[in-house]
C-alpha positions as CSV (number, residue, x, y, z in Angstrom):
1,X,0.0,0.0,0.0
2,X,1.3,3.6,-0.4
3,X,0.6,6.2,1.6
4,X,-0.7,6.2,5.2
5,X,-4.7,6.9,4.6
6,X,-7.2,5.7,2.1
7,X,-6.8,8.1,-0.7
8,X,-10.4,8.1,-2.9
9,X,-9.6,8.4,-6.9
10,X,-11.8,8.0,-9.7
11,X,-10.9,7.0,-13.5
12,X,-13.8,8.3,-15.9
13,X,-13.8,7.2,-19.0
14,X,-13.1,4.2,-21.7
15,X,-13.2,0.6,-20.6
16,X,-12.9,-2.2,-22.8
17,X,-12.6,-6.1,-23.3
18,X,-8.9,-6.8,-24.5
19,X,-9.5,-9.8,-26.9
20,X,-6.6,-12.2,-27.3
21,X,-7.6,-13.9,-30.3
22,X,-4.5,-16.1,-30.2
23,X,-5.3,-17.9,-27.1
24,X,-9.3,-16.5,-27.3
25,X,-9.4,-15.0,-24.2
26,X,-10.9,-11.9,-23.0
27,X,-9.6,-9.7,-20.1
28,X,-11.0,-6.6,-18.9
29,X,-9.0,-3.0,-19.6
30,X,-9.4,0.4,-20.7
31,X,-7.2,3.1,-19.7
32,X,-9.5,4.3,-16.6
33,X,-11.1,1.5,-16.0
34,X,-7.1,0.0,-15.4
35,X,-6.2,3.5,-13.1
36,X,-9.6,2.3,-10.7
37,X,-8.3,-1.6,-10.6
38,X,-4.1,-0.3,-10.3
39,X,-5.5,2.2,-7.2
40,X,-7.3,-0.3,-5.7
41,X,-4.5,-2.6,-5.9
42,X,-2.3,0.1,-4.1
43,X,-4.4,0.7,-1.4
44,X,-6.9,3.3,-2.1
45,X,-10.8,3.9,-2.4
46,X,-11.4,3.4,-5.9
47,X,-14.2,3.9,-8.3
48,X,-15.0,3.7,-12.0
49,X,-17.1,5.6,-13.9
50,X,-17.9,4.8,-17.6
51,X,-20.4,3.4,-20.2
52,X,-21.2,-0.1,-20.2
53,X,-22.6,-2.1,-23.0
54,X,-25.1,-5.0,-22.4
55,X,-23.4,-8.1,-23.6
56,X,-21.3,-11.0,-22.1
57,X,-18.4,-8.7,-22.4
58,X,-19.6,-6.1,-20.3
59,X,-21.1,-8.4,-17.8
60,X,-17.6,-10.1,-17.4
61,X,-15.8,-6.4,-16.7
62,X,-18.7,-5.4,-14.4
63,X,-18.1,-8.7,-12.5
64,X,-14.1,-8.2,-12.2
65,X,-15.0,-4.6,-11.2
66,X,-17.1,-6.1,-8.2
67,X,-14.5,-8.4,-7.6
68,X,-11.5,-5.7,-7.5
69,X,-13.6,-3.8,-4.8
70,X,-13.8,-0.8,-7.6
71,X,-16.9,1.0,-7.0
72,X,-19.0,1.4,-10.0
73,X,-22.7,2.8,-8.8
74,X,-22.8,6.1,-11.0
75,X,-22.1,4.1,-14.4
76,X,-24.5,3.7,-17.0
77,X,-25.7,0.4,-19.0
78,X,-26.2,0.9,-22.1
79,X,-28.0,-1.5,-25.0
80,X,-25.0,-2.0,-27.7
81,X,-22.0,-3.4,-27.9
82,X,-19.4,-2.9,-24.9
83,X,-16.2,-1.6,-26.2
84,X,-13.5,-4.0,-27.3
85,X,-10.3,-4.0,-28.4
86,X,-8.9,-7.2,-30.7
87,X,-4.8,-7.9,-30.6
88,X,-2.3,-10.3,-29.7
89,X,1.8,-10.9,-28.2
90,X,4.7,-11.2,-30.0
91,X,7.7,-11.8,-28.0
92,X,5.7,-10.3,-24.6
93,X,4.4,-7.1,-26.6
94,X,0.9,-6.4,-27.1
95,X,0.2,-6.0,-30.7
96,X,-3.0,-4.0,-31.4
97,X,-4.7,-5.3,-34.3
98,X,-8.5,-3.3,-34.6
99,X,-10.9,-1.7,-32.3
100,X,-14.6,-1.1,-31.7
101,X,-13.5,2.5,-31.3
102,X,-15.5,2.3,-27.4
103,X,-18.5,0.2,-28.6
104,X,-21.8,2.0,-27.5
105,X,-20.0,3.9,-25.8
106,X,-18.9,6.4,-28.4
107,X,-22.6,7.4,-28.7
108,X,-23.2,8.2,-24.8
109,X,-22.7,11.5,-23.9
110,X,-20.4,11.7,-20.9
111,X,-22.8,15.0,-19.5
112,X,-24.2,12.4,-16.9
113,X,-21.0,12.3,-14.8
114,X,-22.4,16.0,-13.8
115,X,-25.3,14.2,-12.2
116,X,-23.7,14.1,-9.3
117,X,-21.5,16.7,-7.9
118,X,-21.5,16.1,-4.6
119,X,-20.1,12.2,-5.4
120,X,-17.1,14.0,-7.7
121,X,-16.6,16.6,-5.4
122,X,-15.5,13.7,-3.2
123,X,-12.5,12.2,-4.8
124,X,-8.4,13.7,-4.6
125,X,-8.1,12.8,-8.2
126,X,-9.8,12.3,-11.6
127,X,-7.8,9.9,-14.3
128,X,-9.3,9.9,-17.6
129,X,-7.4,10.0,-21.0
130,X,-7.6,10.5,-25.0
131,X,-10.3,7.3,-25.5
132,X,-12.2,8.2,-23.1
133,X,-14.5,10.4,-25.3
134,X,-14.1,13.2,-21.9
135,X,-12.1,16.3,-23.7
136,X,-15.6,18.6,-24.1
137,X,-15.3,18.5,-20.2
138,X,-12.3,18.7,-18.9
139,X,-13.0,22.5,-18.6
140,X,-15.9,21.4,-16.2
141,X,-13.9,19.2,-14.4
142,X,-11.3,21.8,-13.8
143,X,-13.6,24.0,-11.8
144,X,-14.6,21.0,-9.1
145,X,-12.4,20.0,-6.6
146,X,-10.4,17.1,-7.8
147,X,-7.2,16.9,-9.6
148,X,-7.0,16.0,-13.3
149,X,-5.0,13.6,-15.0
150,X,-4.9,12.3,-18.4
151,X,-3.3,10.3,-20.5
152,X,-2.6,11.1,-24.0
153,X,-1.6,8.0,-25.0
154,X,0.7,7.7,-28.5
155,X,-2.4,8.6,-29.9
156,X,-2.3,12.3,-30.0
157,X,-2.6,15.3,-32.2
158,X,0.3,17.7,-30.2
159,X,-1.9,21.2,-31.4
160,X,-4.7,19.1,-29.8
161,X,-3.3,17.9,-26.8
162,X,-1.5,21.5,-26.0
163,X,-5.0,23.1,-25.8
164,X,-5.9,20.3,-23.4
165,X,-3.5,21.4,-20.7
166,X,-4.7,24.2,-19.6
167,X,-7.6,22.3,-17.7
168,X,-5.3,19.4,-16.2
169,X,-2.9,18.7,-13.5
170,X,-0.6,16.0,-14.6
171,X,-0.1,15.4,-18.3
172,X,1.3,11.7,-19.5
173,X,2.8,11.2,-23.0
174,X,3.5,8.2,-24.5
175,X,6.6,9.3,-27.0
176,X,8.6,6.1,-27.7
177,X,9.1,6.9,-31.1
178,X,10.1,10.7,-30.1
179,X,13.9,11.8,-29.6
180,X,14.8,13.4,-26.4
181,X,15.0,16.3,-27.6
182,X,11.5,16.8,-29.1
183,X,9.8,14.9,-25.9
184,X,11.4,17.4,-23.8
185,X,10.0,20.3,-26.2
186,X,6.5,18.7,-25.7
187,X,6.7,18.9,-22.2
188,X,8.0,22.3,-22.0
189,X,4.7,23.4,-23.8
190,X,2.6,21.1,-22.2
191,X,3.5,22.9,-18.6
192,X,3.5,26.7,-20.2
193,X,0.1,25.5,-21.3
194,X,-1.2,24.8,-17.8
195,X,-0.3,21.5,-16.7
196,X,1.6,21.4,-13.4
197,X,3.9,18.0,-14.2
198,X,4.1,16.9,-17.9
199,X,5.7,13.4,-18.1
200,X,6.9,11.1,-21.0
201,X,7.3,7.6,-21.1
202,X,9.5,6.8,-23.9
203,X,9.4,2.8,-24.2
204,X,13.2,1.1,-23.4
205,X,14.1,4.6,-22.7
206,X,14.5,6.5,-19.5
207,X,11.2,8.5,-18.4
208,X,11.3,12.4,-18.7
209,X,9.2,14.9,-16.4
210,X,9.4,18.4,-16.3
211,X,7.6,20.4,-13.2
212,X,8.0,23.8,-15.1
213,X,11.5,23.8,-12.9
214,X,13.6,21.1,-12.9
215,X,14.1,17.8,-15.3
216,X,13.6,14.1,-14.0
217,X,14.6,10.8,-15.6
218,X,13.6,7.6,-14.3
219,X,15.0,4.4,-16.0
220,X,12.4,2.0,-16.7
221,X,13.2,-1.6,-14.4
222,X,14.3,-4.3,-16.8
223,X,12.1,-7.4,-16.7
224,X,11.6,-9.6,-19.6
225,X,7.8,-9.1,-19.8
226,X,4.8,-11.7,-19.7
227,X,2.2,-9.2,-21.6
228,X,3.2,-5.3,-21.6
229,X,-0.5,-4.6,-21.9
230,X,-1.4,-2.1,-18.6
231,X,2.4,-1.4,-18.4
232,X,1.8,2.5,-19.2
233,X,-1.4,2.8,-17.1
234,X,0.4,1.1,-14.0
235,X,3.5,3.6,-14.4
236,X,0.4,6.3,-13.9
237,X,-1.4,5.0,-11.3
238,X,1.2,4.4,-9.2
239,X,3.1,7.4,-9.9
240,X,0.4,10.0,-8.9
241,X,-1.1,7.7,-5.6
242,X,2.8,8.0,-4.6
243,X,3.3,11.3,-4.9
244,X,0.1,12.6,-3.8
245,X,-0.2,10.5,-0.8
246,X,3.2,11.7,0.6
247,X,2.3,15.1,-0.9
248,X,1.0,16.8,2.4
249,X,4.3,16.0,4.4
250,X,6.0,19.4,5.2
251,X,9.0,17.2,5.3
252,X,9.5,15.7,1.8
253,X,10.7,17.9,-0.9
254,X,9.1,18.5,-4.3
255,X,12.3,16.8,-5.9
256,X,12.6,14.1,-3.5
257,X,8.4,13.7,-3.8
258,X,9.1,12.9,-8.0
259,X,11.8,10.9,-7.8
260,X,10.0,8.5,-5.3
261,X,7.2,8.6,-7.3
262,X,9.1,7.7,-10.6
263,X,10.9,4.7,-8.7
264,X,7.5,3.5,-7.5
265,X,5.8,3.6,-11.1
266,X,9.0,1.9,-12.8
267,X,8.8,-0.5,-10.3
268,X,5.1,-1.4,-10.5
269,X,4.9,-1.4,-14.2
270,X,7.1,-4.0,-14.4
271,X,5.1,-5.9,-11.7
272,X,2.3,-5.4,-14.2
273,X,4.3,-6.8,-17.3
274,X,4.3,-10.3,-16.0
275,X,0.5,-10.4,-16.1
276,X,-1.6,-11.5,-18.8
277,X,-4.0,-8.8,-19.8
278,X,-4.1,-5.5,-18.0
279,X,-4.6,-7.1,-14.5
280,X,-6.0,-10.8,-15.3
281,X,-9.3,-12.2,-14.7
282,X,-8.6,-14.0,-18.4
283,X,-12.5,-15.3,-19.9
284,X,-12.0,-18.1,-22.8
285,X,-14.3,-18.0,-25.2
């Protein structure tokens, strides 16, 4: 567990079924549903909060939700395909192959997570990212009292994501394919846009973040890896429940607070690479 009290976070947003295809198994994922299920796992008060469809897929992510002791009572069930994402491993490495885009999902609005303000008002943080059809209200979000972070993924337009940061906290990059060089200019605009810590992942790499101060690097912890599927949302989740749980001590630096943080997130990442799936619970089919 880290920190010393129950921190209560909240991931809004996508959830899917992963599909293995190769071994025809289904496990339950999505970038925020994966930050509720890593937070739990760490120790906190964790809920979900997301669109469900109503087949056997969604049913079997509900279930593992109940399981995980994620709280799920403000999400919606809706008729339609849940959202589900097809791939497979090569050599430990998720392979993406196609996508349901969300599943019914995609034609929810996300308004209904207003519904309840006194429920949001309630939580220390707020994880959603780029699939989690959530960028018309971020600026909403922004004005309640939780933290926002979100995850841009690889999959990002950098105009785009730039306007983004001026209604979030913690910005997370996913720039494997990026030089140093150019992932350091990212973050650089990312922070003068708004965000307070701007971080990028860059694969085999060493992790950059910039606090609008001073550089970090974190390199990531070598493991030959099971499945890397969940690796990047581990690296989040346990990187912002470390450094805002030991965030109110007078006696722990901002520097010290980050690199802590960063050696917890390497560290559980590669806990999370010798999983299949994001976190288990594998359904054959």
């Amino acid at each position: 567990m880290m920190g010393k009290s129950r921190m209560k976070v909240i991931g809004i947003g996508d959830n899917v079924v992963d599909d293995y295809i190769h071994i025809r198994t289904i496990f339950p994922g999505g970038n925020a549903l994966n930050f509720s299920v890593y937070a739990s796992m760490l120790g906190c008060d964790s809920a979900y909060l997301g669109v469900f469809g109503s087949d056997d897929a969604a049913k079997h992510v509900q279930q593992t939700l109940t399981e995980r002791g994620v709280d799920t009572s403000r999400c919606r069930c809706v008729d339609g395909p849940n959202g589900r994402a097809i791939l497979t491993i090569e050599d430990g490495e998720r392979v993406f192959i196609s996508s349901n885009e969300g599943g019914i999902s995609k034609s929810v609005s996300m308004e209904f997570i207003f519904n309840d303000l006194d429920y949001l008002q309630s939580f220390l943080i707020v994880h959603t990212g780029v699939y989690g059809y959530m960028d018309s209200y971020l600026s909403q979000l922004q004005h309640l009292n939780p933290l926002v972070s979100y995850d841009f993924s690889d999959d990002f337009d950098s105009e785009h994501a730039l306007s983004l940061c001026q209604y979030i906290d913690f910005g997370f990059f996913s720039c494997a394919e990026w030089t140093e060089e150019t992932a350091m200019e990212l973050l650089e605009q990312a922070v003068k846009c708004g965000c307070t810590l701007a971080v990028a992942t860059r694969g085999p790499n060493e992790v950059i973040l910039f606090d609008g101060r001073s550089w970090f690097r974190q390199a990531p912890k070598a493991v030959i890896p099971t499945d890397t599927l969940g690796a990047g949302d581990a690296f989040i989740s346990a990187f912002l429940i470390s450094y805002l749980g030991s965030k109110d001590s007078i006696r722990i630096q901002q520097a010290s607070l980050i690199e802590n943080a960063l050696g917890k997130a390497v560290s559980f990442a590669a806990e999370i690479c010798q999983v299949s799936g994001a976190f288990g619970h594998g359904l054959r089919y």
